[in-house]
N, C-alpha and C positions, 0 to 999 in steps of 0.2 A: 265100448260104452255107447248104447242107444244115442242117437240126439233125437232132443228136448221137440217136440211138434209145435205148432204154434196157433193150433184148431184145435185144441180143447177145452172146450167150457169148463165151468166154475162148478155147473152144473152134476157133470161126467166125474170132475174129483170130487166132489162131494161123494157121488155115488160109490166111488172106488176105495174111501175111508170108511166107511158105513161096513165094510167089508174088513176092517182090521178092529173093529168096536168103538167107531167113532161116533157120534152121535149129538144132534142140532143142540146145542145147549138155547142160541136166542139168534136173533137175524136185525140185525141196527141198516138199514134203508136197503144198497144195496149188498149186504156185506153178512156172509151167514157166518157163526161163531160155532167150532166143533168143539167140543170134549171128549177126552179120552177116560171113558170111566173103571180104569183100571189104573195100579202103577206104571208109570208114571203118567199122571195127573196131567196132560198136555192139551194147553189149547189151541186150536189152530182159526186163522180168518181168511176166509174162501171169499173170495169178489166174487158173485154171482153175477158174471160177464161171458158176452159169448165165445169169445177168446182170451185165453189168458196168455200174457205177454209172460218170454220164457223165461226172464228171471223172477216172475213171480213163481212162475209153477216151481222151479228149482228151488227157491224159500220154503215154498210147503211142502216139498217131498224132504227138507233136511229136517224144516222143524217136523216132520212127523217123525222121523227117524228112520226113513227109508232110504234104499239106493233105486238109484233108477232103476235097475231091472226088475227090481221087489212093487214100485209102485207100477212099471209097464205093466209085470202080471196079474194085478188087480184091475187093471183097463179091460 
């Protein structure tokens, strides 16, 4: 199992959800809000930070319902 980097923006995941049909529903300061507009219905909150600390990024790769290597290869 890959380990978790600890230089990757908020930014970068956002990017690499966009790519499974994720998509900005709204952004509250710094904190963007994705939706999943398909079953299941999932929403996820991305810190638009320039690193994300790894047990955030680990929280959004489970709540999206990826494994690590599934979210690595959308990187």
């Amino acid at each position: 199992m890959p380990k978790l980097p600890s230089d990757i923006s908020g930014e970068r995941v956002v990017k690499a959800l966009f790519k499974i049909g994720y998509r900005v529903d709204h952004q509250t300061g710094s904190h963007i809000i994705l939706r999943l507009n398909k079953p299941p219905f999932r929403r996820l909150t991305v810190p638009q930070h320039k690193d994300l600390a790894r047990g955030t990024l680990r929280a959004i790769i489970k709540q999206a319902g990826l494994t690590r290597e599934e979210f690595f290869d959308l990187l």
